[in-house]
SEVOGU-590269 format. One line per 2 residues: their letters; for each residue x, y, z of C-alpha. Coordinates in nm, 4 decimals, padded with zeros to 6 digits, m for minus. Layout:
BEGIN
a) X,Y,Z | ...
END
This chain:
BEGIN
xx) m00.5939,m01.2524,m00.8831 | m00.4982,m00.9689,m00.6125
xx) m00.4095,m00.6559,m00.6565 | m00.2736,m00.3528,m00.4124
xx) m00.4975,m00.0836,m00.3615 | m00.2691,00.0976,m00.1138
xx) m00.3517,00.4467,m00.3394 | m00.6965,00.4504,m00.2962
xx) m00.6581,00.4047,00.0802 | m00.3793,00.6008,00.1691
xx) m00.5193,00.8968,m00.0341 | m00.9007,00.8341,00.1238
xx) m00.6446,00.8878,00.5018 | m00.4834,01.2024,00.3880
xx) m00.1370,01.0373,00.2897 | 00.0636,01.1274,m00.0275
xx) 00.3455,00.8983,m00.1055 | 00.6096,01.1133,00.0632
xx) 00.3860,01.1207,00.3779 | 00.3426,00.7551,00.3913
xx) 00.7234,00.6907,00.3235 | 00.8463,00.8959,00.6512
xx) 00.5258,00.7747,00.8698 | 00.6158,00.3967,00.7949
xx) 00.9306,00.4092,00.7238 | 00.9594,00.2568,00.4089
xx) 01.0989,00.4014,00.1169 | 00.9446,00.6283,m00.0798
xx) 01.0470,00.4422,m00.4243 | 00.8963,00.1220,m00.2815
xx) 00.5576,00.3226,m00.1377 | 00.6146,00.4819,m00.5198
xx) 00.5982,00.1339,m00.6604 | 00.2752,00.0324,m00.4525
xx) 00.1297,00.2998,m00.5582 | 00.2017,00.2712,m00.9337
xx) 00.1510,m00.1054,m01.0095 | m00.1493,m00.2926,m00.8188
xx) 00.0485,m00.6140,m00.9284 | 00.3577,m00.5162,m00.7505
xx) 00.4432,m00.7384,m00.3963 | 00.5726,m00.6209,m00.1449
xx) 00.7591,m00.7951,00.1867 | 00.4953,m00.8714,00.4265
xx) 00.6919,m00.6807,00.6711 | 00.6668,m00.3517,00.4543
xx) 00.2385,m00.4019,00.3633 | 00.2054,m00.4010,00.7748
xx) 00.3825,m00.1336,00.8340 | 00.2135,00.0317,00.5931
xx) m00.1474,m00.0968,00.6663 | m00.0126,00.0339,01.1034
xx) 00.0078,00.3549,00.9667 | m00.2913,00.3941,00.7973
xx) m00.5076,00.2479,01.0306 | m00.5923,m00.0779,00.8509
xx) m00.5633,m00.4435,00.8541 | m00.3144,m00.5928,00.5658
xx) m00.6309,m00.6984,00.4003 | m00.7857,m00.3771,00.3159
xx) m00.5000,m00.3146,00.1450 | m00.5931,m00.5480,m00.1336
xx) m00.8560,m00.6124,m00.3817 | m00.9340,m00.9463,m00.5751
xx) m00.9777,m00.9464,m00.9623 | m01.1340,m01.2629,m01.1791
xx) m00.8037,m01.3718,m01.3718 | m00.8408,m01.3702,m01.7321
END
C-alpha cells in the first residue's frame, strides 16, 4: 500500500500548510487533507505542483506500507 508523506517533507523544506497552499497554488483544505490522512489521493496535477514547489520528484512524496 502507499501512503502520502507530503508532512514530513514539506516540514523538513520549511513549509507549513498555509505556505505550501499560496506557493503551489492549491488549496489550503486540500494541502490540509494531505497533510492529515497519508491515505488521502490527490489529482496528479495537484501532487506535482506540490512536489515543483518543494523541490522534489512526485515520488518522494510517497512511502510504501506492507498491506495487512
Amino acid at each position: 500500500m502507499i501512503r502520502l508523506r507530503v508532512r514530513e517533507v514539506a516540514t523538513s523544506k520549511g513549509f507549513n500548510m498555509g505556505k505550501l497552499s499560496r506557493a503551489s497554488d492549491v488549496d489550503r483544505n486540500t494541502i490540509k487533507r494531505m497533510f492529515d490522512d497519508p491515505n488521502y489521493s490527490p489529482t496528479l496535477d495537484t501532487i506535482d505542483k506540490v512536489a515543483r514547489v518543494l523541490g522534489v520528484k512526485v515520488d518522494e512524496l510517497y512511502f510504501q506500507v506492507e498491506d495487512d
